[in-house]
KEKE-3310 file (N, C-alpha, C; in steps of 0.2 Angstrom, whole numbers, plus 5000, padded with zeros to 4 digits):
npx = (4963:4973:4982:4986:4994:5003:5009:5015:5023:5032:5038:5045:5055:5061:5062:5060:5067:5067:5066:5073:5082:5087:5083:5077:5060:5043:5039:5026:5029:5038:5044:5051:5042:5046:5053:5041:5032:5042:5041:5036:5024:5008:5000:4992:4984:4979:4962:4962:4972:4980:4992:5003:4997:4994:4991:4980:4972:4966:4956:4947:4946:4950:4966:4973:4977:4970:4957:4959:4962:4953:4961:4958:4952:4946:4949:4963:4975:4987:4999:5013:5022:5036:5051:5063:5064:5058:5058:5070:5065:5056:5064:5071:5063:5058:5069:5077:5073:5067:5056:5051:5047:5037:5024:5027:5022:5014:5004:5004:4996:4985:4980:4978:4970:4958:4948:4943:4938:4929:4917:4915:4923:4925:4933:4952:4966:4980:4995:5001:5015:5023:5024:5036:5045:5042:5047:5060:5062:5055:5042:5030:5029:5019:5007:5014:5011:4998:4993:4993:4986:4972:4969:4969:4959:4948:4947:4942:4956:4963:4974:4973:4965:4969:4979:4997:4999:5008:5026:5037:5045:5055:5046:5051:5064:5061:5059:5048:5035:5037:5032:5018:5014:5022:5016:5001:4989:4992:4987:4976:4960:4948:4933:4927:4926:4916:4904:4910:4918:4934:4948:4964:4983:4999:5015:5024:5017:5021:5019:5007:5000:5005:4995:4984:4983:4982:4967:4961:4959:4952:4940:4933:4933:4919:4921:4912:4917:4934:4948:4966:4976:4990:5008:5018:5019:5024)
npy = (5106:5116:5112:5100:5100:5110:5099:5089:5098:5101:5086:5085:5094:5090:5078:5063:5048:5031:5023:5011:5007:5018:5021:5036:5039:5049:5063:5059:5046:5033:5022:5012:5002:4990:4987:4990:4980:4970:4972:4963:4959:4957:4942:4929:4927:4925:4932:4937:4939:4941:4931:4923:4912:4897:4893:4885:4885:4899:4902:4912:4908:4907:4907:4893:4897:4906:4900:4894:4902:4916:4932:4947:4958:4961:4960:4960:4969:4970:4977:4973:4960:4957:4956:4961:4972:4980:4978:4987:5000:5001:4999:5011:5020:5019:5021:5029:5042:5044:5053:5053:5043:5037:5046:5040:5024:5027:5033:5022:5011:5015:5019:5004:5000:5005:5003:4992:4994:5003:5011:5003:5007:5022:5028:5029:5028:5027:5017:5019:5026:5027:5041:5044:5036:5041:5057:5053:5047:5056:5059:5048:5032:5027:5034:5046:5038:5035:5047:5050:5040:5044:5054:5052:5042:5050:5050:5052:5055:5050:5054:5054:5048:5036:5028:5024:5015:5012:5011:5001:4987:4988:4975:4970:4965:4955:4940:4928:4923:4931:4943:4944:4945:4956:4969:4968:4973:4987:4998:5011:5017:5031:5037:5041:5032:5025:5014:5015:5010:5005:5007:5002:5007:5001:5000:4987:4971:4958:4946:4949:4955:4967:4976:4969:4971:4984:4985:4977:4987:4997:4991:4988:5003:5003:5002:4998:4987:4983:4984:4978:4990:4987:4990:4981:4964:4952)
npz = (4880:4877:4890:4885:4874:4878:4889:4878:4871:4883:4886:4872:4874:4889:4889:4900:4908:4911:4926:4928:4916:4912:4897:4886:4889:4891:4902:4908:4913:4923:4919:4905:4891:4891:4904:4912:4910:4915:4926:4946:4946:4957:4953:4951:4968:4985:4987:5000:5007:4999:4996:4986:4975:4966:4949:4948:4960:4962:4961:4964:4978:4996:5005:5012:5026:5027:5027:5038:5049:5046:5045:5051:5041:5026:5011:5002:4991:4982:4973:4968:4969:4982:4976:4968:4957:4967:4977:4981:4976:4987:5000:4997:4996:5010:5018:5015:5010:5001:4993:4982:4975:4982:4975:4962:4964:4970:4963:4952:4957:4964:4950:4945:4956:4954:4945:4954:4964:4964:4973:4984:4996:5011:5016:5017:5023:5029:5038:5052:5060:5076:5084:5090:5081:5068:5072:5071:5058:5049:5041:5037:5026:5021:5023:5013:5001:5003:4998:4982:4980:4985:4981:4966:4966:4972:4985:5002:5015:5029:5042:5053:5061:5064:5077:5084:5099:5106:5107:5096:5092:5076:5063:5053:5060:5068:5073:5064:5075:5082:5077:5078:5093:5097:5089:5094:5100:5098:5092:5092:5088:5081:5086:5074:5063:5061:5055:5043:5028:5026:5020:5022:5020:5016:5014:5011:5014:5025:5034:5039:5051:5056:5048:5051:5065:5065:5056:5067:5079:5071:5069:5082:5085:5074:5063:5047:5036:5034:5020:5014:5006:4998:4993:4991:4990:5003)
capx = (4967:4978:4984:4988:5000:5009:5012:5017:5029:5036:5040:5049:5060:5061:5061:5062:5072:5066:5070:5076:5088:5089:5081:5071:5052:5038:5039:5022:5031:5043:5047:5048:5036:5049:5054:5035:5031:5047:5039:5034:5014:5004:4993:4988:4983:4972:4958:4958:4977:4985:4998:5003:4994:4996:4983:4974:4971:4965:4947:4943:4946:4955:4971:4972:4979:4965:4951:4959:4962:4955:4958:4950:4952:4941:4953:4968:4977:4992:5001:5018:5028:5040:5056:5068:5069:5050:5061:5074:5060:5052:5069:5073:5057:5056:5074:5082:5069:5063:5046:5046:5044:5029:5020:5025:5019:5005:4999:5003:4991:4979:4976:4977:4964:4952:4942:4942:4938:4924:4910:4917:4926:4923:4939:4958:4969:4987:4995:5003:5021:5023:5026:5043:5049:5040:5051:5066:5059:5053:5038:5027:5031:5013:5004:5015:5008:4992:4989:4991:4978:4968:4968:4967:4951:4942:4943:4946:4962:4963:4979:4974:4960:4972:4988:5000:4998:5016:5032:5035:5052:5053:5044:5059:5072:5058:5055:5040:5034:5036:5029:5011:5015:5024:5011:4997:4985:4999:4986:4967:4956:4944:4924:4926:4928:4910:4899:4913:4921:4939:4952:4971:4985:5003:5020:5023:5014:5025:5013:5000:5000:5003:4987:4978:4980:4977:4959:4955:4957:4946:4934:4934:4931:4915:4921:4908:4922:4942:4952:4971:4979:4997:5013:5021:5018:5033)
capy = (5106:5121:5110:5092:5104:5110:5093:5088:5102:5098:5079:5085:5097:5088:5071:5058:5043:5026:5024:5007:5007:5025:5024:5041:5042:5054:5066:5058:5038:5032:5016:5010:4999:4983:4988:4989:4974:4966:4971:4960:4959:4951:4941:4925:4926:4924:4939:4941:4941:4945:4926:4921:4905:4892:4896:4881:4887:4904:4906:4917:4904:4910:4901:4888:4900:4913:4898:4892:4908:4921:4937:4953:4962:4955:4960:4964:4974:4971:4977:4969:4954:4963:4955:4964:4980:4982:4978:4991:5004:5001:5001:5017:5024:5019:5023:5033:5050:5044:5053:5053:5036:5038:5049:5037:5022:5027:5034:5015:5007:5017:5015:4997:4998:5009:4998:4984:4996:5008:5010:4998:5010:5028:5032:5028:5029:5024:5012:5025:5028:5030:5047:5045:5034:5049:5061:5050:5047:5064:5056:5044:5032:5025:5042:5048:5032:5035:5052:5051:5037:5046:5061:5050:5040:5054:5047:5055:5053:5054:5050:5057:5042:5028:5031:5019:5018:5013:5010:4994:4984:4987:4970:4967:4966:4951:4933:4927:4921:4937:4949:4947:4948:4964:4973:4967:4981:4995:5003:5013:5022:5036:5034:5044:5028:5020:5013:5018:5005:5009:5005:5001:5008:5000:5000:4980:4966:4952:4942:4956:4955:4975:4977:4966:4973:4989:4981:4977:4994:4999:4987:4991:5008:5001:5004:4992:4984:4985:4979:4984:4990:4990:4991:4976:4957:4948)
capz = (4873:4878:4893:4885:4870:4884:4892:4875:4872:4887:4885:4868:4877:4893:4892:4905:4910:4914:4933:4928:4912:4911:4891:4885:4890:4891:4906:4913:4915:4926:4916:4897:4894:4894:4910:4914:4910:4918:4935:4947:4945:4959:4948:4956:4976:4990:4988:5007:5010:4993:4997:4980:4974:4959:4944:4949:4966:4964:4957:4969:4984:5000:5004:5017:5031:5029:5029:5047:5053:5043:5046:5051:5037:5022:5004:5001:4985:4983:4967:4967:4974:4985:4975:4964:4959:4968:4986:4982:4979:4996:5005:4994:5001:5017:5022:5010:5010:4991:4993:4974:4974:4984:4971:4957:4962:4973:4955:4948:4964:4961:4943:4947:4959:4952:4940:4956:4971:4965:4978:4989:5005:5010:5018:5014:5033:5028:5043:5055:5062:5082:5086:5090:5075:5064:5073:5067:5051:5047:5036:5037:5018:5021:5022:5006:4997:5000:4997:4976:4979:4988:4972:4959:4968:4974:4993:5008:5018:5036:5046:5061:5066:5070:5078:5087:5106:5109:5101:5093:5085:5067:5061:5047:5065:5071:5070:5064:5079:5088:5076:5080:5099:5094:5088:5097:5103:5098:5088:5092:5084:5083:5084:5067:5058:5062:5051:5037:5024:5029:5017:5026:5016:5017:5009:5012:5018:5024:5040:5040:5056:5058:5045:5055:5071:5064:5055:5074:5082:5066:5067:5088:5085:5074:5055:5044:5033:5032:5016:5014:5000:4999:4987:4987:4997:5005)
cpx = (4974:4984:4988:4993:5003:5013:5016:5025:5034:5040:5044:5057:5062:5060:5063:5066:5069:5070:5075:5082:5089:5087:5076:5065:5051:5039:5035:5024:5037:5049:5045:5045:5040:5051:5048:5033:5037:5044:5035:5027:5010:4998:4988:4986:4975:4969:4958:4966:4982:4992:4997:5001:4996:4989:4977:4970:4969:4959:4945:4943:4950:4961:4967:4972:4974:4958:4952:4959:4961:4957:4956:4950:4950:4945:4958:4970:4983:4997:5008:5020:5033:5047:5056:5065:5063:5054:5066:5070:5058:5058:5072:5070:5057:5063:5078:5077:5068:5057:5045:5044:5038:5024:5020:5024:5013:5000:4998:4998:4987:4975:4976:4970:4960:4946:4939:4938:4930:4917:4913:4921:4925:4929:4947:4962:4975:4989:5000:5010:5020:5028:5034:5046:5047:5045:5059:5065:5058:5048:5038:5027:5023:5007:5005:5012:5001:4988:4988:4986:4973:4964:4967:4960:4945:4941:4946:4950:4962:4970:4980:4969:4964:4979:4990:4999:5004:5021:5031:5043:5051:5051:5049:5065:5068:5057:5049:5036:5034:5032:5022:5010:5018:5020:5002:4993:4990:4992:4977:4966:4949:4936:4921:4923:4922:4906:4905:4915:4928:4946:4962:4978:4995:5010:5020:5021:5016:5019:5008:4999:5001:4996:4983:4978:4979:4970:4957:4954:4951:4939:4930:4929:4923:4915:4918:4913:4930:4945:4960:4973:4987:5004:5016:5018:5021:5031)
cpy = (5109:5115:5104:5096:5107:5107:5092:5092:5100:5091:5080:5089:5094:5081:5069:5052:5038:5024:5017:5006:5014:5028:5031:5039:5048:5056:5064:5051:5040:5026:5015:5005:4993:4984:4987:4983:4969:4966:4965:4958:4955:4949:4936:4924:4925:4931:4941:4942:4943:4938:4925:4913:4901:4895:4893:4881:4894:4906:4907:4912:4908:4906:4897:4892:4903:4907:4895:4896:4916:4929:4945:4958:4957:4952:4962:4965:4973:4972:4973:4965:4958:4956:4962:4964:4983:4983:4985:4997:5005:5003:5010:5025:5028:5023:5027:5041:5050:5047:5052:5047:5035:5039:5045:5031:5020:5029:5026:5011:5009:5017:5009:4995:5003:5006:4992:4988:5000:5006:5004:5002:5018:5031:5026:5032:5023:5021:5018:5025:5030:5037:5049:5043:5041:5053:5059:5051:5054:5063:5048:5039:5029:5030:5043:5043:5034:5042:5053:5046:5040:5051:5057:5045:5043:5051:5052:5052:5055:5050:5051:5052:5035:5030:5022:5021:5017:5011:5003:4991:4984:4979:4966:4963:4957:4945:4932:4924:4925:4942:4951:4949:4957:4969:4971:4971:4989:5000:5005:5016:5026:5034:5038:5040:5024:5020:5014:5009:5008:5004:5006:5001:5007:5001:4992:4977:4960:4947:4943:4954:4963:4976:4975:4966:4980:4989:4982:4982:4995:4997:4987:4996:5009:5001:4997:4987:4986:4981:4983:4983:4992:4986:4984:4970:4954:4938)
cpz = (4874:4884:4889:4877:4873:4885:4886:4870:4877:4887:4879:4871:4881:4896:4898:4904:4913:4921:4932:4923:4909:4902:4892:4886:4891:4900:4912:4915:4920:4923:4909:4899:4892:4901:4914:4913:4914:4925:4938:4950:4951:4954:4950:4963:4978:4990:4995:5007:5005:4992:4990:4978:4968:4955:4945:4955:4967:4959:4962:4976:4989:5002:5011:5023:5033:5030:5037:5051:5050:5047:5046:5047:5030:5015:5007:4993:4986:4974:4964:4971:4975:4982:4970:4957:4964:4975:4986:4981:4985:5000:5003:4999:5006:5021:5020:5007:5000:4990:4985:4971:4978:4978:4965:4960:4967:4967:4952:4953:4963:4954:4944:4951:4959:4949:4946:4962:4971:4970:4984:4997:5004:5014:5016:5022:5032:5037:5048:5060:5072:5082:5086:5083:5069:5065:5069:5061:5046:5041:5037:5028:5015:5018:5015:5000:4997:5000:4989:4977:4980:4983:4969:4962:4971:4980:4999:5011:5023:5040:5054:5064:5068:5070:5083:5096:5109:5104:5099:5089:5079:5067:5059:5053:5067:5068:5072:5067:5085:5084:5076:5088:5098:5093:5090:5101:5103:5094:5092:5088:5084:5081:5079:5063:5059:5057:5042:5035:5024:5025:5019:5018:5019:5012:5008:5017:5018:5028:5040:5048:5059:5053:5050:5062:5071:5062:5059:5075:5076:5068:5076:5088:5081:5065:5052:5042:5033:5026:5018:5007:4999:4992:4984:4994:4994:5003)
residu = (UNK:UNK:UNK:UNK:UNK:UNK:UNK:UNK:UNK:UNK:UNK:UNK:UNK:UNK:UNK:UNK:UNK:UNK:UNK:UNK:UNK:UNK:UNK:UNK:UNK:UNK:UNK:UNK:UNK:UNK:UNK:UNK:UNK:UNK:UNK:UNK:UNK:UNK:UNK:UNK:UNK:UNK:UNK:UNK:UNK:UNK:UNK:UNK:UNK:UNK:UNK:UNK:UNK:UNK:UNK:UNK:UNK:UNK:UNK:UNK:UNK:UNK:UNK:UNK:UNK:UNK:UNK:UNK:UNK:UNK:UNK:UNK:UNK:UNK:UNK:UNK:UNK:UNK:UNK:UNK:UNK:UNK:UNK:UNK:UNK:UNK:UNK:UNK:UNK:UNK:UNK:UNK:UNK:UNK:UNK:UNK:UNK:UNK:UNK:UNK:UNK:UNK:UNK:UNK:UNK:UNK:UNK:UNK:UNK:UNK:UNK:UNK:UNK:UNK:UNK:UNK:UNK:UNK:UNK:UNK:UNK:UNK:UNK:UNK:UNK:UNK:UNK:UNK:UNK:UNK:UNK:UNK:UNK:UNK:UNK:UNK:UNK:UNK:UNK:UNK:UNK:UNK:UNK:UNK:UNK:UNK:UNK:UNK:UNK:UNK:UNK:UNK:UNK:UNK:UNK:UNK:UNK:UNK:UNK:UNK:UNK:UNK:UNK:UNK:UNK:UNK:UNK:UNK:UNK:UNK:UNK:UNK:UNK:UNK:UNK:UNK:UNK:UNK:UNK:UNK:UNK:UNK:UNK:UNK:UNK:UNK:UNK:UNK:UNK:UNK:UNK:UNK:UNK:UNK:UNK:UNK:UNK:UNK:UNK:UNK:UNK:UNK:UNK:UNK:UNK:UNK:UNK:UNK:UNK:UNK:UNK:UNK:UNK:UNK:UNK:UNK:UNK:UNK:UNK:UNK:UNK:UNK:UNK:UNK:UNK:UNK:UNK:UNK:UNK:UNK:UNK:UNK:UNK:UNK)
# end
């Protein structure tokens, strides 16, 4: 009680500001709720790969690409279609040392996937940075993503069971017809992940083609299931 008349003190003294048109909100938002609603929602996809579908094409079917080649990861999660302002976010993030855009909409992903997710994975293991890019970077935006998940669902986070085993060209520099060769065998993983249901946490998913050769190492190393969950799909 003493707590939640605090927070409400506060929001009177200290309001907030919609990250998008700058109106007055409440301390705990990031957006008005027309703002919010203006974002772009994934609503209709393929359950395995998150591609956006037609309405009449998505009772739970998997698209075409994933019935010819599914693969090795089972679900995907994906909260947004990476267009605009969703895209300027990510590049915010990712290149521009936004962490506080991590912790707001790794809080918005997880409340999203809480009601879909429960009892379904025992670990959460963000997509992982080679060593050197890290050092450039100075932060993982994967990591930072999923550690409010991690708190708000109660899962364990390990970022130390799959790592990258060589460098690799950003994806974005690549055409799509080299970015599976690219990342192909770059990642392993630790014989932690066995028998586990292992949840792959990304910022975007354009090809999945880094998800899903992260999945294999997982799946390698003997982890029972992999989905991914991630912010926005290309």
């Amino acid at each position: 009680m003493l707590y939640e008349r605090l927070k409400s003190i506060q929001e009177w003294l200290l309001p907030g500001t919609c990250m998008l048109c700058g109106v007055r909100i409440g301390t705990q938002q990031a957006f008005c709720a027309d703002c919010e609603l203006a974002l772009p929602r994934v609503t209709d996809a393929c359950p395995q790969c998150a591609t956006p579908m037609a309405h009449s094409d998505s009772s739970g079917q998997r698209c075409g690409a994933c019935q010819k080649r599914p693969p090795v990861f089972s679900r995907t999660h994906a909260l947004y279609r990476y267009a605009r302002p969703i895209d300027g976010f990510v590049q915010a993030l990712k290149y521009g040392h936004r962490l506080e855009l991590a912790r707001v909409f790794g809080q918005h992903l997880a409340e999203a996937l809480a009601p879909r997710v429960v009892g379904s994975v025992d670990l959460i293991v963000p997509v992982p940075l080679h060593r050197a890019r890290l050092r450039e970077r100075g932060y993982n935006q994967s990591l930072e993503l999923a550690r409010p998940i991690a708190a708000r669902l109660s899962l364990p986070l390990d970022y130390r069971c799959l790592w990258r085993t060589r460098p690799t060209a950003p994806q974005a520099s690549l055409a799509l017809a080299e970015r599976q060769r690219n990342v192909r065998g770059a990642f392993a993983a630790a014989p932690s992940v066995a028998k586990l249901r292992v949840a792959v946490v990304d910022d975007v998913m354009t090809t999945g083609h880094t998800v899903n050769a992260a999945a294999r190492s997982l799946h390698v190393a003997g982890a029972k299931d992999v989905q991914v969950w991630v912010l926005a799909r290309a």
